[in-house]
C-alpha positions in Angstrom: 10.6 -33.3 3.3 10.2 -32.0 -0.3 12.2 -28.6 -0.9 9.8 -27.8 -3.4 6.2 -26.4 -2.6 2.8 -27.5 -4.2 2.1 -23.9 -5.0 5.8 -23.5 -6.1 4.4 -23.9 -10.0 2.1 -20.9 -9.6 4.6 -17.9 -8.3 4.8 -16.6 -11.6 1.4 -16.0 -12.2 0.8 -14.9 -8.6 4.3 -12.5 -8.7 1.5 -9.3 -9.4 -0.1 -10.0 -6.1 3.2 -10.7 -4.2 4.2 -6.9 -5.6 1.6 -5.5 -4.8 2.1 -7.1 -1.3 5.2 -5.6 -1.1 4.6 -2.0 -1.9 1.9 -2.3 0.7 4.8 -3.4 3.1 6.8 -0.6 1.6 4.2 2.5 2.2 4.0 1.1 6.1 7.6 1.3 6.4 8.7 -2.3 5.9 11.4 -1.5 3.0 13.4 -4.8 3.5 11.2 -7.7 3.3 11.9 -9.3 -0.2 9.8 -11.0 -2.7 11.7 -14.0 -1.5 10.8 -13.8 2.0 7.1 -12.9 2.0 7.3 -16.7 -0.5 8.6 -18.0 2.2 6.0 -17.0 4.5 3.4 -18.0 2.7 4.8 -21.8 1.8 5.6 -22.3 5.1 3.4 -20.8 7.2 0.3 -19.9 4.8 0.3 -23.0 3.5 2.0 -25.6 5.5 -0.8 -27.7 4.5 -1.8 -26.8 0.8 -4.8 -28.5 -1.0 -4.7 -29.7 -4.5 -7.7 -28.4 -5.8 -6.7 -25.0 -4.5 -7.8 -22.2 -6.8 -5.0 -19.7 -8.1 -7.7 -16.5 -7.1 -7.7 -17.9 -3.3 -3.9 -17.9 -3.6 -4.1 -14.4 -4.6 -6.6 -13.8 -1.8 -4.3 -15.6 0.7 -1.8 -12.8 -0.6 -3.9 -9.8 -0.1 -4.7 -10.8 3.0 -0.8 -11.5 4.7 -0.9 -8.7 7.3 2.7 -7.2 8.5 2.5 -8.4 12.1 1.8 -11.5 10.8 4.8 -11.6 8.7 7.2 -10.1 11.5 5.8 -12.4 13.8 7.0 -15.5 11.4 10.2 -13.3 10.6 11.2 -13.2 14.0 11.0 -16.6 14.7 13.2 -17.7 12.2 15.5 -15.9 12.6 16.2 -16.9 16.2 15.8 -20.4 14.8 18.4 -19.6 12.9 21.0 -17.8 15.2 20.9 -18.5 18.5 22.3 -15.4 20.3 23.1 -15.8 23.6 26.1 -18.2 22.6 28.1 -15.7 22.5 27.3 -13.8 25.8 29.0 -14.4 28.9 27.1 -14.9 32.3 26.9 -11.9 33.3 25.3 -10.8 30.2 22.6 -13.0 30.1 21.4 -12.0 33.7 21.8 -8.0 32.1 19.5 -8.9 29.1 17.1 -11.0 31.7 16.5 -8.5 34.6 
């Protein structure tokens, strides 16, 4: 699988609306969540399956549109693909975090 997104040669063009995403993140409360990471999102979630004769104002669109609970939803299943957490906990912990 290609590191590189389809979409990848448009982010600088499309870096207004991914802003402007942010801040909207921002006034809600969400004051972490980088450029970076809403990217992320949207090439690997957004668009898993991107189209080649995709306009760059329905990217935008795609932008405006990413809702937070959307995001966190993604967010949060990364990251516990990423770190798997109960490794470290002994049996008794997991049946405390379980009950």
């Amino acid at each position: 699988m290609s590191l590189e997104h389809i979409y990848d040669e448009f982010r600088y063009e499309l870096q207004p609306a991914l802003r402007s995403k942010l801040e909207e993140f921002q006034l809600l409360g969400y004051n972490t969540i980088t450029e970076d990471e809403l990217w992320k999102y949207l090439t690997q979630k957004k668009w898993k399956r991107p189209s080649e004769d995709r306009r760059i104002f329905e990217l935008v669109q795609d932008i405006l549109h990413v809702k937070i609970s959307e995001y966190m939803n993604f967010a949060t299943i990364e990251a516990f693909k990423l770190d798997n957490f109960f490794t470290e906990l002994s049996e008794e912990e997991k049946r405390q975090l379980l009950k």
